[in-house]
Structures are given as C-alpha cells and as structure tokens.
N, C-alpha and C positions, 0 to 999 in steps of 0.2 A: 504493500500500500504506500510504503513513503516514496519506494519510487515510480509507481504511477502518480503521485503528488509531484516531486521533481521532475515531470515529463508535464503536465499540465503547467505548472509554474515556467519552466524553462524549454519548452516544445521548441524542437527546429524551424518551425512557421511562426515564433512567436521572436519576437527583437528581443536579447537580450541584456540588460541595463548597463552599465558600465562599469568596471571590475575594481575594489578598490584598490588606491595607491600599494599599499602590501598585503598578502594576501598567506593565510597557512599552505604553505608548502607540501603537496600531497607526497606521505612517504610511499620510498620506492618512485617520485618523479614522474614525467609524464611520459608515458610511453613513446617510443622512438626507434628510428632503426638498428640501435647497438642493444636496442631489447629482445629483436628477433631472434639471436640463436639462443639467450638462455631462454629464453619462454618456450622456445622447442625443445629445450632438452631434458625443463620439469614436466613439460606433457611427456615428454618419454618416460623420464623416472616415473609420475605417479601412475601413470597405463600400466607401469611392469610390477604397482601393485597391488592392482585392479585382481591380476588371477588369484593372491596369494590373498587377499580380501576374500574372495568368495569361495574359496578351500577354506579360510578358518569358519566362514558362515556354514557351509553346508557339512561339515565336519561337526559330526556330535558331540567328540570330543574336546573340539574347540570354541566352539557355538556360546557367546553370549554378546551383551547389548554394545559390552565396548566396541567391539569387532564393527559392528552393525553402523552405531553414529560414525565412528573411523571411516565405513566407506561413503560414507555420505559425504564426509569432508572431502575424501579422495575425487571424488567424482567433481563436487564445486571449482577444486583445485585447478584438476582438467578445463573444464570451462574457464576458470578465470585465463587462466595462461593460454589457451586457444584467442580469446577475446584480445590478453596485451599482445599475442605476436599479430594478431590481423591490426592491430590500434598501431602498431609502430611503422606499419606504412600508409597507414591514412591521411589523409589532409589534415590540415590543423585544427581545422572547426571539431572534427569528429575526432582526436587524439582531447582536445579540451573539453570534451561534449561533458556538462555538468550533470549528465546522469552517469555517465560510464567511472566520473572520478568518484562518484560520491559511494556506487557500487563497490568498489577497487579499495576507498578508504574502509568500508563496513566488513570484508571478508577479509582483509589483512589485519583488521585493529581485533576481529573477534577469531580468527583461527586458530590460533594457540592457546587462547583462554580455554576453545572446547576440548582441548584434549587435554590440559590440566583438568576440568573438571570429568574426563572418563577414567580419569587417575583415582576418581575419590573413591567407588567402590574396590578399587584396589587394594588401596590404603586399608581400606574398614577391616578387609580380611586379614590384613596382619595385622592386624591391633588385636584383630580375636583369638587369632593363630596364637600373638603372643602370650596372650592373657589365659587363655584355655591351658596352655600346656605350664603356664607358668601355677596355676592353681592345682593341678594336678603334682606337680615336683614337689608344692609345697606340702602336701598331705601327707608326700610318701615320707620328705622329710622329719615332718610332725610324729610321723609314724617310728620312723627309725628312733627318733631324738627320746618318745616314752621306752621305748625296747631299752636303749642304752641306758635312762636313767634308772627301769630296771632291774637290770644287770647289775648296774651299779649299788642300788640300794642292797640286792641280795648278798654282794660280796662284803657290804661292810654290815653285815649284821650282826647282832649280839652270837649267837650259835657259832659263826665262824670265827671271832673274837677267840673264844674259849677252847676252839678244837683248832690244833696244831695240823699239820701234814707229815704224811710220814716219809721219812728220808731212805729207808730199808725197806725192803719187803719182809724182814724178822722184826722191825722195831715197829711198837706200838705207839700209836698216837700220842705227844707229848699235851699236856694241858699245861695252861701257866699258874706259877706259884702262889699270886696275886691277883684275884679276880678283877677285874678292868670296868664289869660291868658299871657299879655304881660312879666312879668318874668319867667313861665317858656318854652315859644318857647326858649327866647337867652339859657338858662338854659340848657335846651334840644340838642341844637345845636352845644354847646360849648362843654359837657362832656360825650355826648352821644357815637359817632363815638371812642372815645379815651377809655371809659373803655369798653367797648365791646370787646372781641377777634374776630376777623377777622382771616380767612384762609386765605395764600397767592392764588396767581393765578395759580401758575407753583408748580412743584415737581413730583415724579415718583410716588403715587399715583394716582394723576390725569391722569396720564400718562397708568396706569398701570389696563387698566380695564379690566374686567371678561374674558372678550374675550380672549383681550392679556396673561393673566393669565395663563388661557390653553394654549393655544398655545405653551405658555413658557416649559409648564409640557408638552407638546407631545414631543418635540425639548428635552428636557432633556432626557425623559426616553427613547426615539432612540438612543440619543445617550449611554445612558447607556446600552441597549441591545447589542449594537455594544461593546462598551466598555469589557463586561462580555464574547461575542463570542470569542473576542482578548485572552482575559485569559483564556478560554478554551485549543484556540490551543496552546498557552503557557505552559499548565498544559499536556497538550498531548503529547505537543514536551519534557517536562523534561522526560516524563517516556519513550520514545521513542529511544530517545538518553542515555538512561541508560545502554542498555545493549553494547553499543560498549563504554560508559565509565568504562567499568570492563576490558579492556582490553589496552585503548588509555584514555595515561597520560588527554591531551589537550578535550578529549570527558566528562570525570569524572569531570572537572572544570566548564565546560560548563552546566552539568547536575544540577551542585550544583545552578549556576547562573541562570539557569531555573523555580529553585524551590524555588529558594529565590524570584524572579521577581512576580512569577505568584502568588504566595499564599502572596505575602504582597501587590497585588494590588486586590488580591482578598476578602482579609481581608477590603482593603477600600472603597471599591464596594458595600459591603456588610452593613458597616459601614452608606453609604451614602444611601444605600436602609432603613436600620432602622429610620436614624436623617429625613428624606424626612416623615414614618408614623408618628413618633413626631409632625413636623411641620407640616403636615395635620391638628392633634387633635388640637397644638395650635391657627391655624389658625383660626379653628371654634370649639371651647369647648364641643357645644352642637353636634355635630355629635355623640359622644359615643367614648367612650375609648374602644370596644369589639374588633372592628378589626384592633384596636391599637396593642390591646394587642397581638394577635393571629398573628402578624406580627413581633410584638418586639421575641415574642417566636422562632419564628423559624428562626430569622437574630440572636440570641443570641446561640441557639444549632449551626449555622453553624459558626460561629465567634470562640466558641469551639474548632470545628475541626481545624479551621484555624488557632489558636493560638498552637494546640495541634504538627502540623505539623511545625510548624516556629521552635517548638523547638527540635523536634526529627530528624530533615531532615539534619541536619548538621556534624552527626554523622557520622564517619568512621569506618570499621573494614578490617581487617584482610584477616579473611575466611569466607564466606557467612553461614557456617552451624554451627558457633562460638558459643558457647554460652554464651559467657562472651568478655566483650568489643563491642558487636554488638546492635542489636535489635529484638534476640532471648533469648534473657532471662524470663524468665517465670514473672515479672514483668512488662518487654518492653512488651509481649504479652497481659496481663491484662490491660495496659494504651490503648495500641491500642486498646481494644475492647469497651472498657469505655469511652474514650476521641475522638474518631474518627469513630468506627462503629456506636456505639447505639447514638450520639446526632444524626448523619444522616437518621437514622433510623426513630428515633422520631420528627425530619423535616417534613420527609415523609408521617407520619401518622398523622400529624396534618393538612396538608396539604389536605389531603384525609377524615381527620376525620370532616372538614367543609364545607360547601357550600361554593366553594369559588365566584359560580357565584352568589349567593345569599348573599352571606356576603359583594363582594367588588364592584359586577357591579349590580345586578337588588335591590339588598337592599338598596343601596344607591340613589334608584332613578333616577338611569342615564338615561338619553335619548338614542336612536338608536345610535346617533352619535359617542358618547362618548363611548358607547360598540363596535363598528366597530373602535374605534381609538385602544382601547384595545388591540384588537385583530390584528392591524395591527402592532403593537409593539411588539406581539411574531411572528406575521408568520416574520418583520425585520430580527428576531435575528437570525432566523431558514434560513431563503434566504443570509443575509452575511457569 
C-alpha cells in the first residue's frame, strides 16, 4: 500500500516538485553501470540457494518455519538484484524513479533484521537445552552429595569409635582403653553445626526452578519476536518515507530519525540474541560450543551490516547520480557490496548450510513441547 501511495503521489505522468538542496543519500547509491556485474552475480549466489532452500523445506528432517521465511527473503533478494542490474542501465528518470529508491531503501534497511529475528526460536532452544540438562546434573549431584554425606556420617559413628580393625587375621579386634564416647557427642554438638556450610532457606535459586526457567525463556523470546517485528516496520517505514523526503524538508529528517531508530535497536536485538547463545553455553558447558558457534556467526555477519549502515546512513548529497560527495563513488559501491550485501549473504547460507532443526530442536533432545513452543514463537512474530 505505501507504495501504491508513492506511485499516486509521484506517478511518471504526474511533475515532480523540486528536490531539496541536500537530500539523504540512498544506501548502496543509485544504481548505475558498475552495478551491473555484482547485481548479477548475487542473483547467481542467491539462485544457487534456491535448490538447497527447498531440500531443507521438503526434507522432514529438516523442515521448519526458519527455513520457510529464509526462502522468502531468498526469492525478494533475487528480484531486488534483477531490478538494480536492469536500473543501472536505464535513463536517469527511471534509475531516480522515487518508487524504485524508496522500494531498495525498505528491503535493504529490513533484511537483516529478519533473519536476526529467525534467530530467536533458535536461541529459545538453547536456553532450554541448557536449563533442562543443567537441572537434571543438579539432582544427580544433590543425589550423590546425600550418598557421601552418608557415608560419611556412618564412618564417624559412635560403634566405629569403639571397635578397632584388625591388623592379623589371628588378632582380635582391639577396643580403646578410654571410652571416647562421652567427649566426643559434647565435641560433636558444639563445632559441628558451626563449621559446616549451610544453605540459606530463601533466594531466587530456590525460587527459580527448571520449570520457571523456561517459562522465563518462552516470555523472553515472544517478546523479542514482537520486539524485532516492531523494527521491521521501523526499517520499512524509513525506506518508505524516503522518497517524499527528497522532496519535503520535514519528510528527509524524519527518514534520517527512522534509520537511526531502527538499525540501533536493531543492532541490540541482535546483540541480545548473541549474549542469550553465550549464556546458554555458560549455563551448561557441556552442551557443546557447535551451535554456539554457528549462532555467534551469523549475529556477528548481521551486526556487520548493522554497524556498516549506522555509518553510511547519515550521509547527504546533493544530486542522486553525484559521484562524488554521495554514495556512488566506486569505493561507497565496493563497501556496500562487502560490508552489507555479502555478510547477508553469508547469514543466509549458513543458515541453510545446517540442520537447523537438527542442530537446535531434535539435536538437543527437546521434547514435543519445547518444539511446539518453538515454533509458536515464529508463527508470534509472523501473526503480530
């Protein structure tokens, strides 16, 4: 709908008003002929992973929602980059057409945010992975800890106080000369209680058992779904309202504060999806650091892009097909395709390159449950 609004508003049959003095600088620039070969050659990469998209979809084994939005994006990707290699040898009208920049701003400011948020039901299953097996450890140890205490009690008891061991197999048990008993019960009674540590009764351990644990981590990561959907339309509305801020002073401020909003809370979103697989692993050691890692990867490429846009996005120019003082200079084009296309890219295919229902939900042993909770944390994000 906003951009049938921006085609009504700025129709090719319609004059368009006069552009201000400076204007926000569309990232990634305006398309041009030294755009044509990379825009063909990310339609080649994401084509080659179109088949390996629809192997994990039709694959039972590998079949869930992440997979599913992942090709969605794939497919957009395609289209967009088919769009900039035809826009970089078009006339200039139709390279600056305000519906095609405003398009190009909204799927570049929101692409990365959506695969930080297919990250989140990721995340959830190692928090429960960790919590599960870490409540479990603790039982057995609880367990072991009463066995050894005891052990312990039976060895210092009054009976074996009094009865020796025998050193021969001809000599009989010696007893001691001086019964022990009556000094050490007081002995016992007086220093016992006092050097021993004691747990208190209360604290949010106690409080905080396996159950509640999860629960906690479902309540989190909904709301971080919701949280990431919010920065989408955030990221949608700056590239949306771009193209009547090329024309309206008060529109072009509003677009800068769009871009600033959305991409620094999506930067922390992102932030807080990484530190969440951290504290999984630290929670429980032994789970494995693989889908640690394979989650630290792909929150560190999309953190990238989002660091790479906080600093280009602030730029102004002139004249949209400028090449100097804009972000069409044959440098601003090389950063964008290094610092913002290809970490996305490689998101993507890490993404696709593992089981992810095998790596984060049926590897880690989850129960039914915990895989239906999963899964209702992405259909959340896709319903708000």
């Amino acid at each position: 709908m906003a951009f049938l609004s921006l085609r009504r508003d700025f129709g090719d049959d319609q004059a368009l008003p006069p552009q201000l003095p400076l204007i926000p600088s569309p990232v990634g620039g305006t398309p041009s002929p030294i755009d044509y070969a990379p825009s063909c050659l990310f339609v080649a990469l994401y084509a080659l992973l179109v088949p390996l998209a629809l192997y994990r979809i039709f694959a039972r084994s590998s079949r869930n929602l992440i997979v599913v939005f992942t090709l969605g994006l794939i497919a957009e990707r395609i289209v967009f980059f088919v769009i900039r290699a035809w826009e970089a040898h078009a006339p200039n009208s139709q390279r600056t057409s305000p519906v095609f920049l405003a398009y190009a701003q909204s799927t570049l400011a929101a692409g990365f945010v959506s695969v930080g948020k297919d990250l989140v039901a990721a995340v959830r299953c190692l928090l429960v992975r960790a919590a599960t097996t870490r409540a479990s450890e603790s039982e057995s140890e609880a367990a072991n800890a009463l066995e050894a205490e005891a052990e312990l009690a039976s060895e210092k008891s009054p009976s074996s106080a009094l009865i020796g061991t025998a050193t021969f197999a001809d000599e009989p048990p010696k007893t001691a000369r001086i019964s022990t008993l009556p000094l050490a019960m007081p002995f016992a009674l007086s220093i016992g209680p006092s050097t021993r540590p004691t747990r208190a009764s209360g604290g949010w351990w106690r409080w905080m058992t396996a159950k509640r644990e999860r629960t906690l981590y479902d309540i989190a990561c909904v709301c971080m779904s919701v949280a990431f959907v919010i920065v989408i339309a955030l990221s949608l509305g700056s590239g949306g309202v771009y193209a009547k801020g090329m024309y309206v002073e008060s529109w072009a401020s509003r677009t800068l504060q769009l871009r600033y909003i959305s991409c620094g809370l999506a930067l922390v979103l992102i932030s807080i999806v990484h530190m969440g697989a951290f504290w999984a692993w630290a929670r429980n050691p032994t789970m494995g650091y693989g889908s640690v890692t394979i989650m630290s990867a792909i929150c560190t490429l999309l953190t990238i892009v989002g660091v790479y846009r906080l600093i280009v996005m602030g730029s102004e120019t002139e004249n949209l097909l400028a090449s100097t003082g804009s972000l069409n200079s044959n440098q601003s084009k090389a950063a964008f395709y290094v610092f913002h296309i290809a970490p996305e890219w490689l998101a993507i295919a890490i993404v696709l390159g593992v089981n992810v229902r095998e790596r984060f939900v049926l590897g880690g042993r989850i129960d039914a449950t915990d895989t239906a909770a999963a899964t209702m944390i992405a259909i959340t994000s896709v319903a708000v």
